[in-house]
TORGU-832867 format. One record per residue (C-alpha): residue number from 0; x, y, z. Coordinates in steps of 0.25 Angstrom, whole numbers, plus 2048, in hexadecimal, padded with zeros to 3 digits. Example, Ala and Ser with C-alpha at 12.3 -4.5 7.8 and 13.67 -1.06 7.14 Angstrom:
<recs>
<rec i="0" X="831" Y="7EE" Z="81F"/>
<rec i="1" X="837" Y="7FC" Z="81D"/>
</recs>
This chain:
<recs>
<rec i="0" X="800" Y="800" Z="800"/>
<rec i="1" X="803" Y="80E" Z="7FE"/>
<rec i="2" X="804" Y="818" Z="80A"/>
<rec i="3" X="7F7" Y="81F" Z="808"/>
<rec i="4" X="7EE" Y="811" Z="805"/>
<rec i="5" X="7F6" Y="809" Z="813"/>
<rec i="6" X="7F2" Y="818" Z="81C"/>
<rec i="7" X="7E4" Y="812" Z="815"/>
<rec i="8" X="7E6" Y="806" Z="819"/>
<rec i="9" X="7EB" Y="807" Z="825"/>
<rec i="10" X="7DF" Y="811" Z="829"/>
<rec i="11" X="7D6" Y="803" Z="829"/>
<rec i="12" X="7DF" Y="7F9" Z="82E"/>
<rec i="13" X="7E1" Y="804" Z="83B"/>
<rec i="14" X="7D7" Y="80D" Z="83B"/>
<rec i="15" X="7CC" Y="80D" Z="848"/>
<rec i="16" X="7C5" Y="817" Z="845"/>
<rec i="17" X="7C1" Y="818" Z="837"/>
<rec i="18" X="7B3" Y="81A" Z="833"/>
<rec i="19" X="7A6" Y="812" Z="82E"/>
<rec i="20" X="7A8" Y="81A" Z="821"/>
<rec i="21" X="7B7" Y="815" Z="820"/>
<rec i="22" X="7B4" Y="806" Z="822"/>
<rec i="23" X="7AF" Y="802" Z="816"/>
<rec i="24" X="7B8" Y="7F8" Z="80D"/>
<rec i="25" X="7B5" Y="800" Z="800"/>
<rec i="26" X="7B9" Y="80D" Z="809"/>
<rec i="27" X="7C6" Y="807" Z="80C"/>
<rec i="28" X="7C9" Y="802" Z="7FE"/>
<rec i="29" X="7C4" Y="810" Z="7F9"/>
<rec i="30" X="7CF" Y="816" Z="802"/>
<rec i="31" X="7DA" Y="80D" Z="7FF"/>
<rec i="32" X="7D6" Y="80C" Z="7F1"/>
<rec i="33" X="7DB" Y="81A" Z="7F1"/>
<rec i="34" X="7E7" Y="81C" Z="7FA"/>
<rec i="35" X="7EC" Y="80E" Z="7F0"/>
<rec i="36" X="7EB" Y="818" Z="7E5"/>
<rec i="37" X="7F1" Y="826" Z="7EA"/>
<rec i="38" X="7FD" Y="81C" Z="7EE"/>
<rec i="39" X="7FF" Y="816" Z="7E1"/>
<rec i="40" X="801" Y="825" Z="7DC"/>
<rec i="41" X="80D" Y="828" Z="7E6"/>
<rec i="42" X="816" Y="829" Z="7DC"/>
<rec i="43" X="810" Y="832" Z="7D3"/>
<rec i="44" X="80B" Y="83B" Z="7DF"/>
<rec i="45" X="819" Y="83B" Z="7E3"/>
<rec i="46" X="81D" Y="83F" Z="7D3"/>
<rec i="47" X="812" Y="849" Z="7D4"/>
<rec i="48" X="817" Y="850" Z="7E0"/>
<rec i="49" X="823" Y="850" Z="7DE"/>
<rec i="50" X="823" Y="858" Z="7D0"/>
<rec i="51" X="81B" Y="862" Z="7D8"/>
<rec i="52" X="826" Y="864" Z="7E2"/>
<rec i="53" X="82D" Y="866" Z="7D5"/>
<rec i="54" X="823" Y="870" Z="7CF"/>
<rec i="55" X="824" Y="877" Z="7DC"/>
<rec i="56" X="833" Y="878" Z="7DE"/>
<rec i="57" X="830" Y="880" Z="7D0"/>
<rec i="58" X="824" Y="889" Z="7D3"/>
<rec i="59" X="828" Y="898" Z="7D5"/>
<rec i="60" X="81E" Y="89E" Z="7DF"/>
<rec i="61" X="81B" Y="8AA" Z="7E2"/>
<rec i="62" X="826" Y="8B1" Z="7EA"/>
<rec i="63" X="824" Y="8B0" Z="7F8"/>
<rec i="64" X="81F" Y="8A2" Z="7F6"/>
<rec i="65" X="82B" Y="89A" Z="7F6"/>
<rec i="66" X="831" Y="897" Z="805"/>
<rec i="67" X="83E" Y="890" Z="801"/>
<rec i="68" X="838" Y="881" Z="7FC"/>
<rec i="69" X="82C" Y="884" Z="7FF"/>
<rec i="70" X="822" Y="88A" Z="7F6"/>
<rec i="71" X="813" Y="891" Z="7FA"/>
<rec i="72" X="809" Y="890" Z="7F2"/>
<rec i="73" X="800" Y="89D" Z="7F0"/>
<rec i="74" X="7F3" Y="89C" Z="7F9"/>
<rec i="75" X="7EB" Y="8A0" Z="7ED"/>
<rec i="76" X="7F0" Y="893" Z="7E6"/>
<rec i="77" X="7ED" Y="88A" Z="7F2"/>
<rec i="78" X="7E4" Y="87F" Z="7EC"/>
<rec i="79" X="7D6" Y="87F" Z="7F1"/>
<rec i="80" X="7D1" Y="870" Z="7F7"/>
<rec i="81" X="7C8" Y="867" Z="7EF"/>
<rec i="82" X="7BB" Y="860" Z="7F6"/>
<rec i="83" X="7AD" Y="863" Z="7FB"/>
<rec i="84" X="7AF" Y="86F" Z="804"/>
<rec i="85" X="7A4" Y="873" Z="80E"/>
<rec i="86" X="7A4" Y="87F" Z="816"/>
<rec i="87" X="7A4" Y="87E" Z="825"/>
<rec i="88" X="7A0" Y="88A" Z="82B"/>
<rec i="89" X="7AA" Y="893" Z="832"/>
<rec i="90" X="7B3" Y="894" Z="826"/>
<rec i="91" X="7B6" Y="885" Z="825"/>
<rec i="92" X="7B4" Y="87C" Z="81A"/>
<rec i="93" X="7B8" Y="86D" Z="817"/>
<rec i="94" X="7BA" Y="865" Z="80D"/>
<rec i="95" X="7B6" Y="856" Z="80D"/>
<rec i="96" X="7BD" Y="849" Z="807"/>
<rec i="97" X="7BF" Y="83D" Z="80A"/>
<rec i="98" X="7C3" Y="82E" Z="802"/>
<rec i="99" X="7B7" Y="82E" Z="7F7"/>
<rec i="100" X="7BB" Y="83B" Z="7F4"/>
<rec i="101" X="7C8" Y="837" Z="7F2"/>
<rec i="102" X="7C5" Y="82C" Z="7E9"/>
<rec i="103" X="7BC" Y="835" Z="7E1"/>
<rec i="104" X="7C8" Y="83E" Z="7DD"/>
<rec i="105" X="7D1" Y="832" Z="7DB"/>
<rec i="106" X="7C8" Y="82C" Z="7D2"/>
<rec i="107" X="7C8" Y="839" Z="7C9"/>
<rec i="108" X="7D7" Y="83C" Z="7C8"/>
<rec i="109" X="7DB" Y="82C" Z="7C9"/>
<rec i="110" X="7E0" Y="82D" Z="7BA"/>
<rec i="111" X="7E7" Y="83B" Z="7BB"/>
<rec i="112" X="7F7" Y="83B" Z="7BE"/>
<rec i="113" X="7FA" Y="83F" Z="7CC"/>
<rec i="114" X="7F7" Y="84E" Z="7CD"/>
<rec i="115" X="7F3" Y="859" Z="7D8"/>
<rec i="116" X="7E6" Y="852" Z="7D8"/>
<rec i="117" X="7EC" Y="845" Z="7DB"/>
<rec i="118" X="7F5" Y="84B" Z="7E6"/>
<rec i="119" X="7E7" Y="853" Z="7EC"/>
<rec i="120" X="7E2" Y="845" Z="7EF"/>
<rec i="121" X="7EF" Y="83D" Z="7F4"/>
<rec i="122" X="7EF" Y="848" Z="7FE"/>
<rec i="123" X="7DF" Y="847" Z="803"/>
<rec i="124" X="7E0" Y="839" Z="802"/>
<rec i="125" X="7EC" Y="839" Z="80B"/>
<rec i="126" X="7E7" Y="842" Z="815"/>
<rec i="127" X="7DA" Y="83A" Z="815"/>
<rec i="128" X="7E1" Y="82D" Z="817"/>
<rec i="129" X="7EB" Y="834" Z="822"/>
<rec i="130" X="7DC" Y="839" Z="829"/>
<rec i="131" X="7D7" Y="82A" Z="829"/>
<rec i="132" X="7E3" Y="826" Z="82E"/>
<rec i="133" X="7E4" Y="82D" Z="83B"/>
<rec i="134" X="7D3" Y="82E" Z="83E"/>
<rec i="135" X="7D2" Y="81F" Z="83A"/>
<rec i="136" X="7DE" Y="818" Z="83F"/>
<rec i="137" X="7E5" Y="823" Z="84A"/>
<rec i="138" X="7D8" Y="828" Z="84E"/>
<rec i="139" X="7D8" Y="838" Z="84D"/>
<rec i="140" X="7CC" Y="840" Z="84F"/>
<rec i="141" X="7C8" Y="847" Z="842"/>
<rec i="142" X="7BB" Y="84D" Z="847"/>
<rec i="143" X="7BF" Y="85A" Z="849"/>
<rec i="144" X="7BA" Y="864" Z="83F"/>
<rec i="145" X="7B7" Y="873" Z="840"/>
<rec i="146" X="7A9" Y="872" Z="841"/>
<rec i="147" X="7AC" Y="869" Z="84E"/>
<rec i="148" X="7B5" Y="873" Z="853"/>
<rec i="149" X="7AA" Y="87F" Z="851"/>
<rec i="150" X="79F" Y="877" Z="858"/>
<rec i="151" X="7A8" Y="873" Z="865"/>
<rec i="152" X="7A7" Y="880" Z="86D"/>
<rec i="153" X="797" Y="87D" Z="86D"/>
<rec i="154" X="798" Y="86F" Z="872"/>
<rec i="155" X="7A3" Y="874" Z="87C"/>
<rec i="156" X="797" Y="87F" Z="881"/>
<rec i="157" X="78D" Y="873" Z="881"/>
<rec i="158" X="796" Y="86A" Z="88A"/>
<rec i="159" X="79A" Y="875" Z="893"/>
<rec i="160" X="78B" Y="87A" Z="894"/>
<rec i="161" X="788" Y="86A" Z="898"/>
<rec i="162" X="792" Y="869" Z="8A2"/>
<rec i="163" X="790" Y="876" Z="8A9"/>
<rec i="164" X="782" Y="879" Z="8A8"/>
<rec i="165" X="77B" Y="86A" Z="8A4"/>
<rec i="166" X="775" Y="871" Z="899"/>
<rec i="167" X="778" Y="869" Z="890"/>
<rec i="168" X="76E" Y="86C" Z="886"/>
<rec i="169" X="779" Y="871" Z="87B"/>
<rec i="170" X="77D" Y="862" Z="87B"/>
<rec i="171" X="772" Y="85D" Z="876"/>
<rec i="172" X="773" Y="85F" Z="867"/>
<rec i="173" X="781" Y="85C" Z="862"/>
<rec i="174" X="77F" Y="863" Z="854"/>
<rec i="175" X="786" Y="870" Z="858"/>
<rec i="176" X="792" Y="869" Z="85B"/>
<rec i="177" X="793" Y="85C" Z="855"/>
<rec i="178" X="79F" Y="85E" Z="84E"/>
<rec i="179" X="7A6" Y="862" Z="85B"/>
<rec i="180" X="7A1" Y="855" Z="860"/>
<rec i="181" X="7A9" Y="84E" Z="855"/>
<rec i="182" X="7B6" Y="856" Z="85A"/>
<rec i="183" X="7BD" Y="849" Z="862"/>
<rec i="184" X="7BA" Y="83C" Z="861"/>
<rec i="185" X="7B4" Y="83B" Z="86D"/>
<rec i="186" X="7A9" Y="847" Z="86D"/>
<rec i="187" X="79D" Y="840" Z="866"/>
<rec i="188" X="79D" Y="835" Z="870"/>
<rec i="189" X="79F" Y="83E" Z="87B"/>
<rec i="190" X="794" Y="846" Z="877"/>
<rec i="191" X="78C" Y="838" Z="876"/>
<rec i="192" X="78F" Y="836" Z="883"/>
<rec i="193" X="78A" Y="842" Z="887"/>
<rec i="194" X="77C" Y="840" Z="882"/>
<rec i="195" X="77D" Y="833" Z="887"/>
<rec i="196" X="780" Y="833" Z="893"/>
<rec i="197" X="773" Y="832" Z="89F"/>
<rec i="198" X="77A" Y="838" Z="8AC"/>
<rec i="199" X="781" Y="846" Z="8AF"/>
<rec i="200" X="78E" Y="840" Z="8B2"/>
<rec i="201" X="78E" Y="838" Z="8A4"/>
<rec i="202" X="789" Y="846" Z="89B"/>
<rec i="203" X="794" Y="84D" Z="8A2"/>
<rec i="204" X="7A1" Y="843" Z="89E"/>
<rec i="205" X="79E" Y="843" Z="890"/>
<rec i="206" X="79E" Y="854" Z="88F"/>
<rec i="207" X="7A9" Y="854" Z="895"/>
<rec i="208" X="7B2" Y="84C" Z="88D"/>
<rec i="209" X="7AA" Y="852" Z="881"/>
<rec i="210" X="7AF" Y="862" Z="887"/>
<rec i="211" X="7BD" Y="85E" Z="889"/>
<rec i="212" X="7BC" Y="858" Z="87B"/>
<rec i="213" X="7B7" Y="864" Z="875"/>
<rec i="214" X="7BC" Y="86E" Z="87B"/>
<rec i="215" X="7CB" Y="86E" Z="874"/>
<rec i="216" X="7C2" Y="873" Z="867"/>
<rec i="217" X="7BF" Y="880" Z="86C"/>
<rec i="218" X="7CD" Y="886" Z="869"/>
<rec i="219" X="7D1" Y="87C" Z="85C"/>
<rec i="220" X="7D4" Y="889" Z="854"/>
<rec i="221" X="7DF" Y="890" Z="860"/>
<rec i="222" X="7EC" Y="88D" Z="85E"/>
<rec i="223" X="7F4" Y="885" Z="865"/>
<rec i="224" X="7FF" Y="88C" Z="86C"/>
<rec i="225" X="80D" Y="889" Z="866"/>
<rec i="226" X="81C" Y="88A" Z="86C"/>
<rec i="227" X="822" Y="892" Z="861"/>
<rec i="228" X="819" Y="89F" Z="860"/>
<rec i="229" X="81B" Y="8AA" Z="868"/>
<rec i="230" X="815" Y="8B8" Z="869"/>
<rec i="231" X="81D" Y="8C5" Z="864"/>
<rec i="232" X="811" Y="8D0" Z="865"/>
<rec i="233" X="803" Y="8D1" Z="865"/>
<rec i="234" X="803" Y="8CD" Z="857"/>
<rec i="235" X="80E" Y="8C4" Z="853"/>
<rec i="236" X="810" Y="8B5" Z="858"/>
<rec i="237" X="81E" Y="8AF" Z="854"/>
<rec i="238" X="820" Y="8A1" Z="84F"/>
<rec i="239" X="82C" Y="898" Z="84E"/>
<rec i="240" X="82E" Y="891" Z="844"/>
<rec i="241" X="838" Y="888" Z="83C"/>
<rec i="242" X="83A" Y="88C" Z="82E"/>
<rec i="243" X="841" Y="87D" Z="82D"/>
<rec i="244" X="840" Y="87A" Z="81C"/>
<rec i="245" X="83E" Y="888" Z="819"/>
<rec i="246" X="84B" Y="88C" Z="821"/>
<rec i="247" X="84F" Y="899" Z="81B"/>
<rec i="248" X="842" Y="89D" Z="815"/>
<rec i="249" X="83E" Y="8A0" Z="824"/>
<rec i="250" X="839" Y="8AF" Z="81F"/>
<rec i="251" X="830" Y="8AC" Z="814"/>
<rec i="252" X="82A" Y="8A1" Z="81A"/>
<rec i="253" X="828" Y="8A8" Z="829"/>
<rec i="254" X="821" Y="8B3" Z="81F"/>
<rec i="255" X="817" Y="8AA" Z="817"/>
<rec i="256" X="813" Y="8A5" Z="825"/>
<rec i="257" X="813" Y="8B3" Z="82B"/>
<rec i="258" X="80A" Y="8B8" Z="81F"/>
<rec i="259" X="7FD" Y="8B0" Z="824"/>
<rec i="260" X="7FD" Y="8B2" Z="834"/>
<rec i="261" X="7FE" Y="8C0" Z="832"/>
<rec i="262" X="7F0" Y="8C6" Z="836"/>
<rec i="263" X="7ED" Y="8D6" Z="837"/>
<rec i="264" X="7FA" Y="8D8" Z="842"/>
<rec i="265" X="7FA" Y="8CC" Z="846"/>
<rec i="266" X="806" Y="8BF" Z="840"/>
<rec i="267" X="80F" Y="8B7" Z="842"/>
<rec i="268" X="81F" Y="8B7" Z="842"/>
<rec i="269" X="826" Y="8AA" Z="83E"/>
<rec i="270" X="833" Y="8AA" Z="847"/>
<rec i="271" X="83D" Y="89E" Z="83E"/>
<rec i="272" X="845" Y="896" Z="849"/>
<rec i="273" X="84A" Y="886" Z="848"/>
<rec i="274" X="843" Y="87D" Z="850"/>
<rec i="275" X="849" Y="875" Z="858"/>
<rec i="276" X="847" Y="869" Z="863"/>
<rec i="277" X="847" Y="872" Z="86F"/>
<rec i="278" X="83F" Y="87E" Z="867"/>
<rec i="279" X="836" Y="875" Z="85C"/>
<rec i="280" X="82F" Y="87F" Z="853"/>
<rec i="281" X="827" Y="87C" Z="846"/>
<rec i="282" X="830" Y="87A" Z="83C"/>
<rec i="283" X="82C" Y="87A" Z="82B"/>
<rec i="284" X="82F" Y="870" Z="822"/>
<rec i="285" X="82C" Y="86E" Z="814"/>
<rec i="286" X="826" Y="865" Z="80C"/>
<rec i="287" X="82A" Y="864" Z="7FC"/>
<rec i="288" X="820" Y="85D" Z="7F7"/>
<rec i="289" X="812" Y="865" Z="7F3"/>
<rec i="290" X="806" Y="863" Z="7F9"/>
<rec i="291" X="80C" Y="85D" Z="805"/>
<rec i="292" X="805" Y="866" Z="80E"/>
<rec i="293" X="808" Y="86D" Z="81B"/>
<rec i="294" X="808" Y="86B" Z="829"/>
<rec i="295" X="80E" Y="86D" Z="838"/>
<rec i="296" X="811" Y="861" Z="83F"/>
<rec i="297" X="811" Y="865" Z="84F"/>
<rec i="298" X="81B" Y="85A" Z="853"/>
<rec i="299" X="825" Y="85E" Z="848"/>
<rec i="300" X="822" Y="86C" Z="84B"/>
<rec i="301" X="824" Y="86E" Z="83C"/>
<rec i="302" X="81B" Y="876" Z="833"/>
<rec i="303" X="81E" Y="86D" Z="823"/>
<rec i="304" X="818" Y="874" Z="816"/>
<rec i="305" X="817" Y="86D" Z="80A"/>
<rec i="306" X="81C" Y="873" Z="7FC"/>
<rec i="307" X="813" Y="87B" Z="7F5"/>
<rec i="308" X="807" Y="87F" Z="802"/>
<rec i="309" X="800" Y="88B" Z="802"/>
<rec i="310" X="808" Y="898" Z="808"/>
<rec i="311" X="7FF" Y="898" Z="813"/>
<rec i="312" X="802" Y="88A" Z="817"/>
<rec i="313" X="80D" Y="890" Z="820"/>
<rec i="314" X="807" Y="898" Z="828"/>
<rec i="315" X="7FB" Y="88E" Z="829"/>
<rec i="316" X="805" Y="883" Z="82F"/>
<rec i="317" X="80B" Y="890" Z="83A"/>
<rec i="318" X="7FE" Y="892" Z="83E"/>
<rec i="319" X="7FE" Y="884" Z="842"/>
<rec i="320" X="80B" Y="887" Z="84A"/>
<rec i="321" X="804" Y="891" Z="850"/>
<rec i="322" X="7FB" Y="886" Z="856"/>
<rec i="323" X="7EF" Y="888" Z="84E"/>
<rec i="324" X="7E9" Y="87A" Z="84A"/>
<rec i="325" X="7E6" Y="878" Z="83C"/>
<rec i="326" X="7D8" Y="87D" Z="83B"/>
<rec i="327" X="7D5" Y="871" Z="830"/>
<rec i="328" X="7CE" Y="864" Z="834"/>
<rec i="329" X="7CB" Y="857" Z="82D"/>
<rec i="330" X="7BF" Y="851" Z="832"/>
<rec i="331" X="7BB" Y="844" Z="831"/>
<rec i="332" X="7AC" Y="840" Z="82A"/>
<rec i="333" X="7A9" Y="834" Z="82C"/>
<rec i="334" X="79A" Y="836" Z="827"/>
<rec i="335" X="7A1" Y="839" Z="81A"/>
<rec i="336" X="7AE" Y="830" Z="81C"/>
<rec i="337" X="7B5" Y="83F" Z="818"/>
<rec i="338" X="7BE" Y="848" Z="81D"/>
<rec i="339" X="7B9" Y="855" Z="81E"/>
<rec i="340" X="7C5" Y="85F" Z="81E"/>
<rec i="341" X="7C0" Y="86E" Z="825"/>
<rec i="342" X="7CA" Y="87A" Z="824"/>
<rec i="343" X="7C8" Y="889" Z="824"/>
<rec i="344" X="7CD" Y="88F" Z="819"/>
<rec i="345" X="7D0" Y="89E" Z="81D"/>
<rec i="346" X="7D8" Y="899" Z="829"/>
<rec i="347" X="7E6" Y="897" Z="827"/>
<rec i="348" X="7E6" Y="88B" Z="834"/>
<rec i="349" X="7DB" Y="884" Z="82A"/>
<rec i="350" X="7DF" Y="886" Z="81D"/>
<rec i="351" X="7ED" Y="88A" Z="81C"/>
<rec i="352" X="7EC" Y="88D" Z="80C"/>
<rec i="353" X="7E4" Y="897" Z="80C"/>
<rec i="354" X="7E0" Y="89B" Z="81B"/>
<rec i="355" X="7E2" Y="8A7" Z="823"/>
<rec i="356" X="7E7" Y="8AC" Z="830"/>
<rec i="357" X="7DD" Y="8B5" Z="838"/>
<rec i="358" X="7DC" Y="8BC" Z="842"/>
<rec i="359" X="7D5" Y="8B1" Z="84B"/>
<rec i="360" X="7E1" Y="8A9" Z="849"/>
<rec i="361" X="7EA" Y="8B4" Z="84D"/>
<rec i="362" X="7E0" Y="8B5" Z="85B"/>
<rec i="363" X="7E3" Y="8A7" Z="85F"/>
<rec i="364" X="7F0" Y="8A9" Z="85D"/>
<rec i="365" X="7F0" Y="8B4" Z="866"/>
<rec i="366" X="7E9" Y="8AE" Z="871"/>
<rec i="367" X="7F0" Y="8A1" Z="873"/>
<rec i="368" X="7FE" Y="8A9" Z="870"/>
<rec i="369" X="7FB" Y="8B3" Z="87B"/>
<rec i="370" X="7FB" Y="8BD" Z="871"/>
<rec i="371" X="7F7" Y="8CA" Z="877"/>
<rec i="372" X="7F7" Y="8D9" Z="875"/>
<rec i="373" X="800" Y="8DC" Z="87F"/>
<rec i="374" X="80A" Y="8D2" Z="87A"/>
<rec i="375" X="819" Y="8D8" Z="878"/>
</recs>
């Protein structure tokens, strides 16, 4: 087997939690039929990708766009995503996809040469098999969504109202906040616990394990406070950072960074030092190959962007640094067997190809910094 059709593979000979609409032997079949064919096509992938690299090594950008290796692509150039998009409220939207998707497009590009299209769906279909992977067989919770998050500061109200009033009356129809029920793995039996239960003692267990569920939900969106940032005034927060593969092109890409957390008088400067052992702080690497993405790995403390991203896919990844979570989530359907993907796409922390920093992310900033009017 190739690597994509054994993950597949393995995702049923290991998984516990996999789903009534997973289970079936033509769904399985569908599934590895799939992953057996993108691994048949490794070598022309690998062929294809690696004339892009070429390509890129040769493209002239605009100026300003290249960072040693390393070249941005315009923001008006970013490629717009493909699939059935469905507005959310709140400025979210998501877009669904899931292995009969999948199928569908393999079935109408099966006779073309390996092109941007092929590589569009090697890389869904990876991240697809890489979500099964960890919700079927390591058990990670993909229940949390936006709408979820939204909803939690009603239940939390509805819990506290219970336990400290016993009224409990803005328990009794979930529909408010049935997302937010779905926020662990354990709310929804909680819940049915709850509304269960025949004696005081027994209503009360449940709502508190539910509250102290919950509760964490309330401040998703506040960053994390991180070691490497430091206040210089009022407006300015400092961040360390190591320039690591872009040594020596530490002034371009501190601007290109600095360009998208500047807000009214408030941004950002990057301070360039080398992390070491004692004194870890995020370091960037590089990745040649295009369309490889971006990401920050805590651990490493490294920040690696791919050849080719989006000029603002820089600043998106510092604003992880920051301690911002990625405001992005992939939530698990198993009504539809899909995954349905929600982002925001004027904020920078959702979408960092075409997102924005605002002033409400420079006010969270502020508060869990200890920024203040009178700071020197």
């Amino acid at each position: 087997m190739g690597p994509l059709e054994e993950t597949v593979y393995d995702t049923y000979r290991l998984g516990n939690h996999l789903d009534h609409c997973e289970l079936s032997l033509a769904t399985k079949n569908l599934r590895l039929g799939l992953a057996r064919a993108l691994d048949v096509r490794s070598d022309e992938f690998d062929a294809y990708l690696r004339e892009q690299t070429r390509a890129s090594r040769m493209f002239t950008a605009a100026p300003g766009l290249h960072i040693g290796p390393l070249n941005l692509v315009d923001r008006d150039d970013a490629p717009k995503p493909n699939g059935d998009k469905k507005s959310k409220g709140s400025g979210w939207v998501s877009y669904t996809s899931g292995w009969d998707d999948f199928v569908s497009e393999y079935q109408a590009i099966r006779t073309q040469r390996v092109n941007a299209r092929w590589v569009r769906l090697l890389g869904l279909v990876r991240a697809t098999i890489d979500d099964d992977y960890r919700r079927a067989v390591r058990g990670t919770w993909m229940g949390v969504s936006a709408e979820g998050i939204a909803e939690a500061p009603a239940l939390v109200k509805a819990i506290g109202d219970c336990l400290s009033t016993k009224k409990c009356d803005g328990l009794e129809k979930p529909d408010p906040f049935k997302n937010a029920l779905k926020l662990t793995p354990n709310a929804t039996a909680d819940f049915g616990d709850f509304r269960k239960a025949t004696t005081e003692a027994a209503r009360v267990r449940p709502l508190k394990y539910l509250l102290k569920e919950i509760k964490p939900f309330l401040d998703y969106y506040d960053p994390v406070k991180q070691r490497g940032v430091r206040v210089s005034d009022s407006n300015t927060l400092i961040i360390s950072l190591d320039s690591g593969d872009f040594r020596g092109y530490d002034t371009e890409l501190g601007q290109i960074i600095e360009k998208f957390w500047k807000v009214g008088s408030d941004s950002i400067k990057v301070e360039w030092l080398t992390s070491t052992r004692s004194e870890p702080v995020f370091k960037f690497l590089f990745l040649p190959t295009p369309k490889s993405g971006s990401q920050i790995d805590y651990y490493r403390r490294t920040i690696t962007i791919g050849q080719n991203s989006i000029e603002s896919v820089p600043a998106h990844e510092v604003g992880r640094a920051l301690g911002f979570r990625a405001r992005a989530f992939s939530v698990w359907r198993p009504e539809t067997c899909k995954y349905e993907d929600e982002s925001k796409p004027d904020d920078l922390l959702s979408n960092g190809r075409a997102g924005t920093v605002t002033s409400a992310h420079w006010d969270a900033l502020k508060k869990v910094y200890g920024v203040t009017k009178s700071t020197k």
